[in-house]
Each structure stands twice: as C-alpha cells, then as structure tokens.
C-alpha positions in Angstrom: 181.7 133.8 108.2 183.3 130.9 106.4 179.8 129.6 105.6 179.4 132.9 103.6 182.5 132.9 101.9 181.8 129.2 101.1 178.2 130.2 99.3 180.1 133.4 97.4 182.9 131.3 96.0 180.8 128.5 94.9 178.2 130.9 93.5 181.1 133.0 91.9 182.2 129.4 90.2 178.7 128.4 88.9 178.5 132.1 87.4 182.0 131.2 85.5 181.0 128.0 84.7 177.7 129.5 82.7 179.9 132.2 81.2 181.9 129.6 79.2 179.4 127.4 77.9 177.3 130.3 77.2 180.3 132.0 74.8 181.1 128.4 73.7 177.3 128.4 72.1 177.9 131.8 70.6 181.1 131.2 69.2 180.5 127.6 67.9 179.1 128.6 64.5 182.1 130.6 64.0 184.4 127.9 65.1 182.7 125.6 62.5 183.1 127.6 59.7 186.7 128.2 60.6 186.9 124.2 60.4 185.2 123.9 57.3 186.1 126.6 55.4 189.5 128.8 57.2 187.5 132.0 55.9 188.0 135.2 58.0 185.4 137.0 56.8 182.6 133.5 57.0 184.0 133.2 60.5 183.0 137.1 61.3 179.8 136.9 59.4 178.9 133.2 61.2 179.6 135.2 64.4 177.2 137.9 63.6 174.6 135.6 62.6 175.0 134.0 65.9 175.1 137.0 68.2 172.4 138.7 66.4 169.8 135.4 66.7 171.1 134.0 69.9 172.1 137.0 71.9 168.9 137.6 73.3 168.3 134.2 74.2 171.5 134.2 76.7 170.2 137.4 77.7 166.9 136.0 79.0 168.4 133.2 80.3 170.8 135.0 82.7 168.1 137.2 83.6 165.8 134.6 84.7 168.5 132.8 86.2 169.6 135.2 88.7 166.6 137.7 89.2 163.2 136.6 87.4 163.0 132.7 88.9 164.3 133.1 92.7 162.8 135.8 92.9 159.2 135.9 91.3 158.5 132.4 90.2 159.8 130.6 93.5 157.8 132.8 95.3 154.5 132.4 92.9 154.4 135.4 91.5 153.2 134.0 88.5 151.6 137.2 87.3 155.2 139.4 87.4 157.0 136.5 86.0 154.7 136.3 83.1 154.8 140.4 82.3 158.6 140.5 83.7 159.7 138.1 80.7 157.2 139.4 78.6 159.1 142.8 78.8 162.6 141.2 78.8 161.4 139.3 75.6 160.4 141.8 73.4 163.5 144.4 74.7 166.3 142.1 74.4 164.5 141.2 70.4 164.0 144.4 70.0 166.3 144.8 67.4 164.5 142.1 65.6 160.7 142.6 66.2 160.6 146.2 65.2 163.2 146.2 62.0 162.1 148.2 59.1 160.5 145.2 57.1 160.5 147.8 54.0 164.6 147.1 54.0 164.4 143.5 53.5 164.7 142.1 49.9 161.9 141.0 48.3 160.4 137.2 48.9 162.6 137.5 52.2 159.7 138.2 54.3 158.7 134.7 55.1 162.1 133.7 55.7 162.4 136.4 58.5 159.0 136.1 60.2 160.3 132.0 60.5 163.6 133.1 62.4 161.6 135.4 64.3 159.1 132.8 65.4 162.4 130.8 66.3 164.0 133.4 67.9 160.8 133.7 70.5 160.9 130.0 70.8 164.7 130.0 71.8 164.1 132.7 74.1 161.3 130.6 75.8 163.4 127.6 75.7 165.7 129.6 78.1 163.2 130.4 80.5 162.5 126.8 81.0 166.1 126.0 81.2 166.5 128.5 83.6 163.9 127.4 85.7 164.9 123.9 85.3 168.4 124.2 86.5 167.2 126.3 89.3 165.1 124.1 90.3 167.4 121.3 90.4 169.7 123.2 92.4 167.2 124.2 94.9 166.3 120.6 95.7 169.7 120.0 96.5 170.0 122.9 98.3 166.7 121.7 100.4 168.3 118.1 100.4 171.7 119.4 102.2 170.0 121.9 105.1 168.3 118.7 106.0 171.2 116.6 105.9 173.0 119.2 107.8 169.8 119.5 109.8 170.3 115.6 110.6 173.6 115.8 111.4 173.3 119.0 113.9 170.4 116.4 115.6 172.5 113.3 115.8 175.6 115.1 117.1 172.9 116.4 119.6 172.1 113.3 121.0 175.3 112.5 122.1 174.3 111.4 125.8 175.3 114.2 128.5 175.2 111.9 131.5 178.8 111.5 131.9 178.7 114.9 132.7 176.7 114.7 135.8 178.7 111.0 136.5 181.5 112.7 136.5 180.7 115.7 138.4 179.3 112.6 140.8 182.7 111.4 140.6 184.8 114.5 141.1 182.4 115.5 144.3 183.8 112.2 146.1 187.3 112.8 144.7 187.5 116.3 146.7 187.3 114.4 149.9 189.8 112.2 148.9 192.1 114.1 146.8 191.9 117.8 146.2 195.0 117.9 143.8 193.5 115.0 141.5 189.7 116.4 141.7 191.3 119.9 140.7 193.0 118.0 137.7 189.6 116.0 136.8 188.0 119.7 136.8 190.4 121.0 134.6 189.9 118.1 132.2 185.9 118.6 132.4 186.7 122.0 131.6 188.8 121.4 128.2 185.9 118.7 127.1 183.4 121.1 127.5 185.3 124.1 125.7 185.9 121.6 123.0 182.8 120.2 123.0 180.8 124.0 123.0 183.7 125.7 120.5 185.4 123.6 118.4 183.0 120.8 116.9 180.9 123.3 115.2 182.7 123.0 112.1 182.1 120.1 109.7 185.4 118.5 110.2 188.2 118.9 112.4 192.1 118.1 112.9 192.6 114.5 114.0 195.0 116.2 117.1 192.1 118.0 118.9 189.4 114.9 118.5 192.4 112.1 119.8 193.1 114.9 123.1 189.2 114.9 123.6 188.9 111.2 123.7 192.2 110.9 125.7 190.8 113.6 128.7 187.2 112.0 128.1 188.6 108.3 128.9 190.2 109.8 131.8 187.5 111.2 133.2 185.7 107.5 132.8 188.2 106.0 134.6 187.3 108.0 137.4 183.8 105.8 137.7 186.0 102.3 137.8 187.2 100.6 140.2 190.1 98.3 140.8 188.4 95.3 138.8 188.2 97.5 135.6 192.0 98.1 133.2 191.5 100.7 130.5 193.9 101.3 127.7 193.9 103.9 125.2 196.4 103.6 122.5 196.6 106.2 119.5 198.7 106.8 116.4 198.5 109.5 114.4 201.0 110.2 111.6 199.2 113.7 110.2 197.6 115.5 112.7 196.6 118.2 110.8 194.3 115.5 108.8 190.6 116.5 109.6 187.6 114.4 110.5 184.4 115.0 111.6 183.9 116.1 115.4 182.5 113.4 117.7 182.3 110.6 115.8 183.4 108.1 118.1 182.7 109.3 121.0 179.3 107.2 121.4 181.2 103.9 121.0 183.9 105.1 124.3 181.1 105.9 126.0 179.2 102.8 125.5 182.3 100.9 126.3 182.4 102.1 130.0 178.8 101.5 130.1 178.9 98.3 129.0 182.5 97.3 129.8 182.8 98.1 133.5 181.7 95.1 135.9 182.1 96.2 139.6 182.0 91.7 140.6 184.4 90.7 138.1 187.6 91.4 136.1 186.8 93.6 132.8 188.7 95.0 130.1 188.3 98.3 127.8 191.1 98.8 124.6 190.2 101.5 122.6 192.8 102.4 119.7 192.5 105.5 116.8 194.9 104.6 114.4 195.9 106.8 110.8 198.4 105.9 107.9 197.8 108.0 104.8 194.3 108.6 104.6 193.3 106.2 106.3 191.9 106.4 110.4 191.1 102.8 112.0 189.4 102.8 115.0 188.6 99.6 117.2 187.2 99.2 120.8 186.7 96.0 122.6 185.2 95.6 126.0 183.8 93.2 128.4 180.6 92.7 127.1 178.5 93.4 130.3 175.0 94.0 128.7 172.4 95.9 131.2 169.6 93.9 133.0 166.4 93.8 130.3 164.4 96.0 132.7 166.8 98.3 131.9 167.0 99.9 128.4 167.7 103.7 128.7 169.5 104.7 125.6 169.8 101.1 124.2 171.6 101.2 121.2 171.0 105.1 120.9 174.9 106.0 120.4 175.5 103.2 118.0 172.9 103.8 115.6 173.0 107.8 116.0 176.8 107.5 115.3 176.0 104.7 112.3 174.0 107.4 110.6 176.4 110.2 111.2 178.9 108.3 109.2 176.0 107.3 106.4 175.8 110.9 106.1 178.9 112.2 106.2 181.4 109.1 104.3 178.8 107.5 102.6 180.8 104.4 100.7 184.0 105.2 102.6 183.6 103.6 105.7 183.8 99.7 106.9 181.6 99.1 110.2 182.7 95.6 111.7 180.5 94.6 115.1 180.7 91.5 116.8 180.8 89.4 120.4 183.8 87.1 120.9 183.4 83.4 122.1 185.1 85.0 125.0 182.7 87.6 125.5 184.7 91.0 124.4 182.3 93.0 122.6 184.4 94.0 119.3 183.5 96.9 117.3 186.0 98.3 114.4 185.5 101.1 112.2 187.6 102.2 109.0 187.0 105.4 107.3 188.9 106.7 104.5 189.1 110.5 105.3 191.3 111.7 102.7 
C-alpha cells in the first residue's frame, strides 16, 4: 500500500510539473509583449495568437503522453498509434484545417497554409517529445525494478546457517539450562519476526536494526567458549533515524566465523555508532581465516553487503578493511544516512 501511494504521488507531481511549463509556453508570448510594450489589449491578442496555434499541440502532447504512447506505441501497435494521432491531429486543428478560406483577406492565403504546415509540424514535434520523455522514464523505471531486484537478491543471500547453529546450540543448552535455552528461543523468535516483517521496507529506524544485532550477537555467543570475549558497544543519539535493514549483519556474522578460535584466546568488538547523520560502524576480530580446503561462502557476505551499499549510498559511504600487525581483522564502515 505505501508502494502505491508512492507511484500516485509521484505521478500526481510529474502531471503538475507538465501543467506549468505547458501554461508557461502558452502564456510566454503574452508575457513578452507585456515586457515590451505594457499593452492590454497586445497582451490579450498575443494570448490568442498563442492558444489558437499552440493549443492543439499541448493537446496532442498530453494525449500521447498519458494514453497513445504506453499504451499503443510501447506495446507496438504501430498501426493504432499512427491512425490514433492521425485522428487526434486533425480534431484538435480542426478549427484551423477546415476554416472558411473564403473569409481570409486577399493575398493571405499563403501566409495561412505556412502556419498550417507549422501547426502540423508542432503537433508532430509533440508526439516525439512525448515519446521521448516516456521513453526516458521508462528506462529508469526498468533500471530501478532491477536495482530493487538486486537488492531483494543480495539481502537474500544473507547466510541462514546460524539459524540451524543456533538451534544446534539451544538443543545442548536445554540439557543444561532450560531457563537460558527458553531465553535463547525467545531471542530466535524476535530475529526471525524481524527478519520476516520488518526489513521489507527500504529503510528502517536505527532502534530496531541495533536490537537485532544486540539479540543476534547473543545468540553467537552461544557457539563460544570460554577462550572467546565479545563486546557489543552502541550509541545512538536519534533512534528514529532510518537505515537500510541488514546491512551489517554479514560483517557480525563473519566475525564469529572468523573470530572464534576454540585453542587460543580471541577477541570480537563490534560498535554502531550515530552523531547527526552520521552511523559509524567498526568490527575487529581475531583474524582466524578457515583452512584453504575450506571455502564455503568465502567472502560472500562482504561483497554481497559491499554491493548493497553501492546500490543503496552510492558516494556516501567510506569502506576501510584491513589486518593488523597483530592479527585483528579491522573492518570500518561510515555512511552518511541523513
């Protein structure tokens, strides 16, 4: 439903939009002579001129705009087009093609048939404007359902396996402690209602996306042991600011799979930070690359979530990624959401 509302407000502002340039045209031969000559009657008579020449030519324009091009020549119906127009043509010049010629004043004749050749020729002119800026829209119209397309498929890719680690995780927990694998199942339960209900907008409030990742890391630290300290640090002066859903997520989850060493000490710090319209956010983690054999979903997250933000803050974002001499693999990211 907002989608829809979306389309009809935009489309409701390009009609406005066409409205005043289209009565700016009109009235602009009256507006000169008001300039040059501050002459009621030349300004009403300028007018006249104008609406009586140009009239039909905004006539065929919107026409073709709106019905004639979407409808007949984007679906190559070149035939209907042709007589469609050819109808619209000679009925919106009607009053010009079928004046009494007996009425005009002698040696006139030649003048007239020129500004009825013109007037065709403007009239044609509109066609091909119309189809022109139609056509323009409609490749950006094409270019944003596949970005959108592209998005919906990166967002996808967003790897489900700590879903069934987790659940792994939980099932152990039971035996151990039934009050904390209840908790853990409540906390699966709000990630998935978040995940399934609330990122299928384009952006949302900074407050929901910094719960997610809290009660996602928590659920991680489920999987390490005593060798592993997390910390999750977050500061957030507007909540109400909106981003899109997800984004990070790929970079936590890499951290715990890249981070976590069951044979030696490790560390995870992950921070989401915002001042103005600004949102900072950094993770470092033990850099713990997997064996070369294995390479399931190498570098998957990284680049799907590099391309998300290509797409979506093209020019707004700063992606620094590096290994310490001390091995913490370092990744920051600074987008400027407002």
């Amino acid at each position: 439903m907002p989608t829809m509302k979306k389309i009809q407000t935009k489309d409701v502002w390009l009609f406005v939009a066409q409205m005043l340039l289209l009565s700016l045209i009109m009235l602009s031969p009256g507006l000169i002579s008001y300039v040059t000559t501050h002459d009621i009657q030349v300004v009403w008579g300028s007018l006249a001129v104008s609406g009586y020449w140009l009239a039909p030519a905004v006539v065929v324009y919107l026409v073709n705009f709106y019905l004639c091009v979407p409808l007949l020549w984007f679906r190559h119906r070149l035939w209907q087009f042709a007589v469609a127009n050819a109808v619209l043509i000679i009925f919106s010049n009607s009053h010009i093609l079928f004046k009494d010629f007996d009425t005009l004043p002698e040696g006139t004749l030649a003048g007239y048939s020129s500004f009825l050749i013109f007037a065709m020729l403007v009239s044609l002119m509109a066609i091909g404007i119309a189809i022109s800026i139609r056509y323009v829209m409609r490749q950006g119209e094409k270019k944003q359902k596949e970005v959108e397309a592209e998005l919906a498929w990166l967002k996808n890719q967003i790897n489900p396996h700590f879903l069934f680690n987790t659940l792994n995780n939980i099932s152990s927990l039971t035996q151990i402690d039934a009050d904390e694998a209840q908790d853990a199942i409540m906390q699966l339960s709000d990630l998935l209602r978040y995940a399934m209900y609330e990122t299928n907008k384009p952006t949302v409030p900074l407050q929901g996306e910094v719960e997610f990742m809290r009660n996602y890391i928590r659920l991680m630290k489920l999987r390490c042991n005593e060798m592993t300290t997390v910390n999750f640090q977050s500061s957030i002066l507007n909540p109400q600011l909106e981003v899109a859903p997800l984004i990070f997520i790929s970079l936590v989850e890499n951290a715990f799979k890249h981070g976590m060493n069951s044979n030696a000490p490790a560390t995870i710090d992950i921070s989401l930070t915002q001042r103005d319209g600004t949102l900072v956010f950094t993770c470092d983690n033990t850099n713990n690359p997997k064996p070369t054999k294995d390479r399931s979903g190498s570098g998957i997250g990284l680049e799907n979530t590099r391309r998300r933000l290509d797409l979506l803050y093209p020019g707004r974002y700063q992606w620094e990624q590096t290994v310490t001499p001390e091995n913490i693999y370092h990744v920051r990211i600074t987008i400027n959401i407002k």
